[in-house]
Every structure is written in C-alpha cells, then in structure tokens.
N, C-alpha and C positions, 0 to 999 in steps of 0.2 A: 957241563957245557949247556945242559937243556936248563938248570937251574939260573944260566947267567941269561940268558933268550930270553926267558920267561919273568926276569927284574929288567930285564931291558926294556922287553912290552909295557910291562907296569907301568916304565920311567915314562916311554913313549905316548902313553894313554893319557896320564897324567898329564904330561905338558900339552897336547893337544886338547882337552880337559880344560886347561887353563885358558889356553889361547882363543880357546871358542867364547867365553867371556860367560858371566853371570846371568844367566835366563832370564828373561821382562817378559811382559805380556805386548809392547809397544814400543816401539823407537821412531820419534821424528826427526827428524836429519833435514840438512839444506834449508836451513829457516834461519829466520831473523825472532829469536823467540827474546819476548821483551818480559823478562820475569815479574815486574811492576811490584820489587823489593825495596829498600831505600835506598840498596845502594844506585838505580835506577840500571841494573843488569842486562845487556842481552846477548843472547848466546845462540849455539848454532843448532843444537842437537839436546835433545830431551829423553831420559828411558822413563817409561809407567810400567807399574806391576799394581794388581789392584784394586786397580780405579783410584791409585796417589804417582805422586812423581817421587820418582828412587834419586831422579838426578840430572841437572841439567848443565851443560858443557860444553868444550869444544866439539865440534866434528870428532875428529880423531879420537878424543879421549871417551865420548863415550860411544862410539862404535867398536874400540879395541876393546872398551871395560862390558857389555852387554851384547847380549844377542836376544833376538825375540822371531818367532815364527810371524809377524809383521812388521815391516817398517814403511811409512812414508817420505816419501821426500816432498819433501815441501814445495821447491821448485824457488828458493830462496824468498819466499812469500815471509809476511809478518806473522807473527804468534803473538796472539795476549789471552790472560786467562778468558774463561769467559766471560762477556758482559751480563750485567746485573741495573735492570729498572729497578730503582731504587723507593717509586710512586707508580704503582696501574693497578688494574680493577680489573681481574681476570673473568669476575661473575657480570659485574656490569659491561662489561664488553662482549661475554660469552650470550647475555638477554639483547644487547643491541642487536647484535648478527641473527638472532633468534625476529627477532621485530624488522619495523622499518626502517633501514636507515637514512637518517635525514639529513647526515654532514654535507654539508656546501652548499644545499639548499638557499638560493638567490630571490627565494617570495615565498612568501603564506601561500599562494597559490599553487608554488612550486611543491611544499609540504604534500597539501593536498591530495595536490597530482601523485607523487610518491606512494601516499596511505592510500586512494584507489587502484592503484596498480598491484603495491601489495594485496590488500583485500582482495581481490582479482582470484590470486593464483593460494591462498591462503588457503589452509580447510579450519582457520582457529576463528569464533566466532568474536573477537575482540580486536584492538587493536593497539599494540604496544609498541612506542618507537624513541628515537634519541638521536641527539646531534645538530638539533635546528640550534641556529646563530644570528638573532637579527640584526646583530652588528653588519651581516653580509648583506642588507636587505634593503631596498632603497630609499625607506624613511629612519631605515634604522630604531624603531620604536619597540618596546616589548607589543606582541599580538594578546589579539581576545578572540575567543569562539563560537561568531557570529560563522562565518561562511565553517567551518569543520562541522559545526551544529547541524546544517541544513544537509549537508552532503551524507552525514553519518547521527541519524535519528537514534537509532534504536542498539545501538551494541557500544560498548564501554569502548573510547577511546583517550589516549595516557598518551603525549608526546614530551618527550623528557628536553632541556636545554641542553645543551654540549657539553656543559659543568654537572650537570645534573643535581643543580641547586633550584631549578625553578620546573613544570611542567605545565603546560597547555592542554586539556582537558575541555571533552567537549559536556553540552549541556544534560545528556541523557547520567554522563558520571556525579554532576553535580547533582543531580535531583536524586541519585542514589544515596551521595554519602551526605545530603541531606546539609549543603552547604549554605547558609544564609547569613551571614556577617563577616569579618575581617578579623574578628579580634582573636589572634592565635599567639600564645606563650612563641617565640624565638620562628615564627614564620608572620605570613603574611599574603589575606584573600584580595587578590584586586577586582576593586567595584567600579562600575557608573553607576552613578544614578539611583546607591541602593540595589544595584543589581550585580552578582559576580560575571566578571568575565572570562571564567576558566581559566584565570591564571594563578598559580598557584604557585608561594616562593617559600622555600625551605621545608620548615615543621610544617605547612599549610598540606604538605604534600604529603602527611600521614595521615589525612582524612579520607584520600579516598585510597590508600593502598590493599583494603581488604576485600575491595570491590573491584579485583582489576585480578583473574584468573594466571596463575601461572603459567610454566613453561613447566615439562615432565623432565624427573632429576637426569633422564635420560636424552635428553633433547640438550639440558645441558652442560652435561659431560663430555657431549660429540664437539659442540661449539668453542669446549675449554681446549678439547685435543688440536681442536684447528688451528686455535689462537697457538696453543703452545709451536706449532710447525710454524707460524709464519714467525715467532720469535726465533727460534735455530734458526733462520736465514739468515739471521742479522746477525748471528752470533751469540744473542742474549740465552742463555742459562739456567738466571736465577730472575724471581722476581718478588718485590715485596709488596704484597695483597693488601691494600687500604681499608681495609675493614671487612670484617666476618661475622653475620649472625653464631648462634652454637651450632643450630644447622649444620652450617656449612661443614663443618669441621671433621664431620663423618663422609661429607660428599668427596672432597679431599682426600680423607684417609681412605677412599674404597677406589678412586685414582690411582693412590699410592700403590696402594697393595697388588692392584692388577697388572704395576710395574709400565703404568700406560703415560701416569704423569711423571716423568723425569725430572722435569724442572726443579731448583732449588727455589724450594716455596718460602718464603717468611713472613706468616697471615697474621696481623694485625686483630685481635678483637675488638670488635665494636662493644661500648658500654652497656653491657646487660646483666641483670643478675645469673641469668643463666652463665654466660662467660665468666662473668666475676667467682663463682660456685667452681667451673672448671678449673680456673687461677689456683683456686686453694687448695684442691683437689689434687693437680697437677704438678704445680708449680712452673719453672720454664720444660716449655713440654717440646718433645723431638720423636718424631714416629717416621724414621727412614729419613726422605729429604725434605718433609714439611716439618718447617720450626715454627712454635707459637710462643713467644714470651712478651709481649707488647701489646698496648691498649690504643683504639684509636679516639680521638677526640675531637669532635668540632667547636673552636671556638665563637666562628662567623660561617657565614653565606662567599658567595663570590660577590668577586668587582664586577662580574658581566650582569648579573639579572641586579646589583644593587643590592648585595646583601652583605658584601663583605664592612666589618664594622671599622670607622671611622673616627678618630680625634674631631674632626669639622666635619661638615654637612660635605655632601656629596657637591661637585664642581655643577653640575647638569641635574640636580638633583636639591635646592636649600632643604627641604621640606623632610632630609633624609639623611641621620647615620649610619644607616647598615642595619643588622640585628645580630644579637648574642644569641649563639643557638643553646649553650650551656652556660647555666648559673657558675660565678664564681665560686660561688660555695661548692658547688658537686664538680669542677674541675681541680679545687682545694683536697674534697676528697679521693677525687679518683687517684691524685696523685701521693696520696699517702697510700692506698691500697697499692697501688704497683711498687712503691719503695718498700711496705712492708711485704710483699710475696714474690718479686727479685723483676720485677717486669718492668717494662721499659714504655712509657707517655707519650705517645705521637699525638701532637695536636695540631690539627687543621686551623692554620691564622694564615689569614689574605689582610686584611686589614691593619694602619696601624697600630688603634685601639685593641685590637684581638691580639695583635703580637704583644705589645707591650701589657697587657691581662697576662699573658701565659708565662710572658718571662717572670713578673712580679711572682709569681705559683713555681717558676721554677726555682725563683732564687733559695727557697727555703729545703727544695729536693738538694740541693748543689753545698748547703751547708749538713744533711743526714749522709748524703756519699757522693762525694764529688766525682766520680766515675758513673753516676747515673746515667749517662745517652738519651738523655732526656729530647726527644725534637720538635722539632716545630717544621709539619709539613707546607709547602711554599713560602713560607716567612717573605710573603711577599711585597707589602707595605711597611718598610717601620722608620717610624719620627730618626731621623738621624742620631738624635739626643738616646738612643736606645740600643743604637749597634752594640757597643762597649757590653752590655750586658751578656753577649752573649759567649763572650770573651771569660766576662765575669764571673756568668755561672753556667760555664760546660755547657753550653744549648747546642746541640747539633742541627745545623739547617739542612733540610733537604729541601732539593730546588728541583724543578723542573725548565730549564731554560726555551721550551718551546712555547713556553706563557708567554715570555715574554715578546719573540716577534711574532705573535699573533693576538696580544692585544695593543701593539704599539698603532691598531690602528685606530681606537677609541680611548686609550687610557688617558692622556692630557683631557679628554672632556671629561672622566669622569673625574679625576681625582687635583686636575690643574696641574699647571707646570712647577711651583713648588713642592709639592708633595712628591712629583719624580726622581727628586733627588736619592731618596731612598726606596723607588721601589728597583724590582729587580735585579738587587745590587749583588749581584752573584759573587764579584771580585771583591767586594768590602764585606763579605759576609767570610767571605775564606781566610779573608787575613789575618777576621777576628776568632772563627775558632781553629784555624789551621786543615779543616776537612769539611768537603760536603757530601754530603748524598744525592747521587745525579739520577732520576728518573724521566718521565714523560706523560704519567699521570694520564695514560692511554684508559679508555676512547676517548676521554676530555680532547686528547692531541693524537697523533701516530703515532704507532711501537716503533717509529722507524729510528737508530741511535743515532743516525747519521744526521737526518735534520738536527738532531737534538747538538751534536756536535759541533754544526755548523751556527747554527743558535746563539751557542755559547762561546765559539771563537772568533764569528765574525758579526754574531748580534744581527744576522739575516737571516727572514725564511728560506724555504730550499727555490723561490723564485728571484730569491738577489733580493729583496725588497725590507727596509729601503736600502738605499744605495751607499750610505755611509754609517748603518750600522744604528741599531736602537739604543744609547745610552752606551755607547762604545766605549765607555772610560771602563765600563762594569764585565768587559770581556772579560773571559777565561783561557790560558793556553791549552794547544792540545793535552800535555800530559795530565794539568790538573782536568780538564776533563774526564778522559779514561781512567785516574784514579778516583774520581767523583765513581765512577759505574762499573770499577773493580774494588781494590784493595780499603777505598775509603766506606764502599757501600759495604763491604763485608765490616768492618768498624762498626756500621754504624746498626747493624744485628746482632752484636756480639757474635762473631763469626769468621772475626779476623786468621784464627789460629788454624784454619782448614779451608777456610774459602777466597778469592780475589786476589791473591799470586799464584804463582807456577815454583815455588818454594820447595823443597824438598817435603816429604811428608803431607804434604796439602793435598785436596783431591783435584784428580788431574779434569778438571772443565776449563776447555781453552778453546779459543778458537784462531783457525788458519784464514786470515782472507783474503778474497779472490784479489784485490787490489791494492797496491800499499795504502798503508791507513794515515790520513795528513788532513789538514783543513786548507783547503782555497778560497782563496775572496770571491771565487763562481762555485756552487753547490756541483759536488758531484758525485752519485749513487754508488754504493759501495755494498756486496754481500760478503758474506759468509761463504768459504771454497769448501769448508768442511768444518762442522762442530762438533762437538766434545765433551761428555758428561762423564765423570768419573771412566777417564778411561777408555768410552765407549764409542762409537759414534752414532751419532743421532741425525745428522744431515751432514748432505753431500749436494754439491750445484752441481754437476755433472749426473748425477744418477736422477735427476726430477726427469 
C-alpha cells in the first residue's frame, strides 16, 4: 500500500512537473509582437532564456509551454526587435557634447555668442565645436573668421559644419598650422585676396587637427555612455559606427569589457595602415557585442559646404564640381583588400560623379563574389542612367532619409531641378536592390528614428514641412522602413543570422513601445516603454 502512495506521488509530481512548463529566464505576454520574419509574423507572447528567444506564439501556447520567475505584460503595446542606425558617429557626437554645440544656430553672431558662453563656464583652454548650418542663416553664404578672430585672439578655436566636411577656424589656428595657400590634394583653403578665411573644406581640415588638444579617453567614454541612454529611448540597440581610427578600437573594447556599452556595435574602419595590419591580423573580428569586419571610404565631400562631387558644375556654384577625397586607384585598392581579407567596403558618395566612381569599382567586387555587401553610404545623388547598377552588382544603399527633409530647403539651388530626379531616391533605390540600410547619420541629423520614419513615409520634417512632401514619389511605407533599421540593417553587417528579428534562436534585443508605432501625415513623438538587449533590460520610461 505505502509502495502504491509513493508511485502515486511520483505520477503526481511529475505531471505537475509538467504543467508548470519549461523554465525561461523571461516571458512577454499581451503584446502585438511583430517578428519582422518574412513571413511578416505577429504574435502575442514571446519566452527568452539567455539573452535569445526560445519562442514566440500564442498567448495560451506559450504561457502553458513556459514559466519564468518574470513576466511582462505588455499592456497589448507593439514589439519590434530592436532598432538599429544603420549611419552615426558615436565618437563625433560623443566630442560635439564634449565642445560647443552650435545646431540651429540662426547667425555667425549667434555661433559666437554660444562659443563665449561656453568659454565662460569651461576649464579647457581651447575651443572645440559642431553643428553650425549656414543654410539657416540669413545670407545663407559659407562664413569667414573675421569677427571669431577678434573675439577669441589667443587660444585655438575649431568649429566643425553639421556634416563635418568643412570647419571654420579662427586666425590664431591658422598662423599655427601655418596655413598659406589653397592648394590641398581632395580638400580646399578658402582665400580673399591672397588671404585665408578660416575656412577650411575636407582634407584642408587635416592641417590643423594636430594643433587642436583633445578631450581625455575619460571624458569621452562618459559622453558615449550618455549618447548610448538617449538611443534606449528610442528603442535603438545597435548601431553602425562610420569610421574608426585603430585607436578607437581599444576605447571600445575597454566599454565592452566593463559591460558598460551594451549596444550592438558595428565599427567601420577608417583606411589606415594601422587598421589594414589589424584586417589581416584579425580577420572579421567580434569581441562580445562589438563587430569589426568593414572599411570606411570617402568618395566625395557633402552637398552642403560644396564638396560633394558632381557630373556638372554645381547649380549655385559654375566655377565648381565638388572634390574626390580618394584617388580611384586606392579606392580600386581598398577594394581588393577587403575582398581578399572577407571585409566588407562602405563608401561615402553624396555626389553623382562619386556614386557612379564607386559603382564602376564595385562592379568588378560583384563579379570576385557576388554576395559582397558592398555599400554606398547616402548614395545620395545618382545620374538616373546608374540606378540599374546597383541592381546589377549587389550595391547595398544605405540612406539616411532625414538628409533628405532637411536639405530640401537648399538642394534645387544647389544641384538644380533636373538633377533631383535622382537624388534622395530612397523608393527607386529599394526596388533596385530589394533592401536598404536606414540610419540617421547622427549629430549630422537627430538619433531620433521617429523623425527618420516620418522622413521617409511622409517625405516631411517632424515640423510638417513642406506640406506635400519632398519628392513624395520616393516615399517609403512604414514596414520597408523598420525593416530598413531591423532585419535589413542586420543584412547589411552580415548579421542577419542573430540580429534584427525576434526569430527563434536570435538574440532577444526588442523593444516595447510606449505608443503604437504608425506614421501620420502630422509628426508624432513616440518613445521606447521599455528596452531590451539580449534579454535584459536596459530602459524603462516609467522608472527615469
């Protein structure tokens, strides 16, 4: 009798055992969770174990199939994995917030004013800043540093354009780096009179970068942490770092290791021998959540200071096609190096002459291995006659669609109404290779994805403007958007197999948001209720 009690218990153990369900570390429930798979999936209830997803399902099936000592409920809110910038600059944005900031700035004067206020409350004996736009400025002309000179004699000051293709520099840096003519290989000094004006466009702008003191690795590591908090707001994740000294790559890995940068990093090297040494060294390299297998390249300058390169003279401009920042020959080479060491070619073209340079260099990557991911960062001007190419040989565009309403307020001058045809073409760029890669090219623009979304669906900034949309044929719908800055942007890192769905086995980075996620013809601000990195949580709107 005690022998049959004691198989009874067992039976009883066992199927309670069972009923309790398979242990998770996680379960969200009461969601609209949008897998962003192909079959374009969404379900209600998600388990993680991990830091991946075990499984995502019904309500019921997988609340009976799992149990976790936490669960969420969603509150029937939306789930996408996490978002991913696809374009920004976590170090030049991390030195902006370190310096002056000068976005929005509405006059030279305004500038000014900003860099004595700074100076003011500063203990650094220089002055380092970014984000002036003379487009916003009421002659709209590039400046010279006639009044900055007077105001600030004696300590080095560096103020960067918003693109950070041009800087304004006053006259104490120039007598430093000992500046007396124009004539610069893929940049350009601007003179009156025989005299420089402190302005300085592209490569001009490596003359005086040895004379212009740092910021301590400490100072900006605190500034990356910052930036990384206001990305979790929004959702964003991961993000792909547009160029890396070798530097960098230790500042990076000592982020990692202190478990302080989360973020899914994917850092771009800039072309140096030092990088190139680490390449071969390396190969594609992966240390925790920073991956490096990709090289960056500038072809051209921007469309805003006049340097992005040009088929014809600039609209506003006869006297001017742009400039090549890199010889065809060492962007021929670079591009044999990363096919022969498994890396992947991100090249800077704004221009259509730069575009149509790069695609000619890729076509020959695209007949060594047609799965190269070869891209072209903004591929933002190209001769219509050239779309087809990219079609032709695998070119992956990445776009930042917030360029676009915010230079629709100068672009027909510069480049004239014909040439518009093909720029910003975000919608004929998708059709031709089937994916893009959606960033924001932040501090150039906002980390904010929601402008960017709105950008790109209704072809307005977040003030409504204009009214009927900039090139509105070249819209994008919501979902090719958020696959542009999920599932597409992990594609386009080689990165697909673990990052940008909610897929089984993927790592679980998703985010819940506070608002359903939609695009309207009126902008309307949207956060992050809680985000999600392998797993984890990393922000909460309720707990700031």
């Amino acid at each position: 009798m005690i022998k049959h009690i004691a198989l009874l218990f067992l039976i009883l153990s066992f199927l309670t055992s069972c009923m309790k369900g398979q242990k998770v570390d996680l379960i969200v429930h009461n969601a609209k969770i949008h897998v962003m798979d192909d079959a374009n999936s969404v379900y209600d209830a998600m388990a993680i174990s991990d830091g991946n997803v075990v499984e995502v399902g019904a309500e019921r099936q997988i609340l009976n199939k799992y149990r976790s000592e936490e669960d969420i409920d969603a509150l029937g809110k939306d789930v996408y994995p996490g978002l991913t910038d696809a374009h920004g600059h976590l170090l030049m944005y991390a030195n902006q917030k370190l310096g002056v900031d000068l976005t929005g700035a509405k006059s030279m004067e305004e500038v000014i004013y900003r860099c004595e206020k700074y100076y003011a409350k500063s203990s650094n004996k220089f002055i380092v800043g970014g984000g002036w736009d003379q487009s916003l400025w009421p002659n709209e002309s590039m400046p010279n540093n006639l009044e900055l000179s007077k105001v600030f004699k004696n300590i080095p000051v560096c103020l960067y354009r918003i693109d950070g293709h041009a800087a304004l520099v006053n006259d104490f840096l120039v007598k430093k780096a000992k500046i007396t003519s124009n004539n610069v290989d893929g940049g350009e000094v601007k003179m009156e009179k025989g005299i420089p004006t402190g302005l300085l466009i592209d490569h001009a702008m490596n003359s005086i970068s040895s004379f212009i003191p740092a910021y301590s690795q400490k100072q900006v590591k605190e500034a990356i942490l910052e930036i990384q908090e206001e990305l979790f707001q929004y959702g964003i994740t991961g993000t792909h770092e547009a160029g890396i000294e070798n530097k960098h790559i230790k500042l990076f890995k000592s982020l990692v290791a202190s478990g302080k940068l989360k973020l899914e990093l994917y850092a771009m090297l800039l072309n140096s021998a030092d990088n190139r040494s680490f390449a071969v060294k390396n190969g594609p390299y992966r240390y925790r959540n920073l991956s490096i297998r990709s090289f960056k390249v500038f072809a051209d300058g921007s469309l805003g200071s006049r340097g992005a390169l040009l088929k014809k003279p600039y609209t506003d401009d006869h006297h001017s096609h742009g400039l090549l920042l890199t010889s065809v020959n060492e962007m021929r080479n670079v591009a044999h190096f990363c096919l022969k060491n498994g890396y992947q070619m991100n090249t800077h073209g704004i221009g259509d002459s730069a575009n149509a340079l790069i695609l000619d260099i890729y076509k020959n990557a695209f007949k060594r291995n047609p799965d190269h991911r070869f891209r072209i960062e903004h591929s933002q001007v190209i001769d219509p006659s050239d779309f087809a190419k990219f079609s032709d040989y695998a070119v992956f565009p990445s776009v930042q669609p917030t360029h676009a309403t915010s230079d629709q307020r100068w672009a027909e001058k510069r480049i004239g109404r014909e040439r518009l045809v093909g720029a910003y073409a975000y919608k004929t760029l998708l059709s031709q290779y089937g994916m893009l890669a959606i960033g924001t090219d932040f501090p150039v623009e906002s980390t904010n994805p929601f402008f960017t979304i709105h950008a790109a669906v209704q072809r307005k900034n977040q003030s409504n403007e204009p009214l009927k949309g900039f090139l509105a044929k070249e819209a994008l719908s919501l979902e090719e958007v958020l696959r542009g800055m999920t599932i597409w942007a992990a594609f386009s890192s080689f990165q697909e197999r673990e990052l940008g769905s909610l897929e089984k086995g993927k790592k679980a980075n998703f985010v819940i948001f506070s608002k359903p996620l939609e695009s309207n013809p009126s902008f309307v601000q949207n956060y992050a209720w809680m985000t999600f990195i392998r797993g984890k949580k990393v922000f909460a709107l309720d707990e700031l």
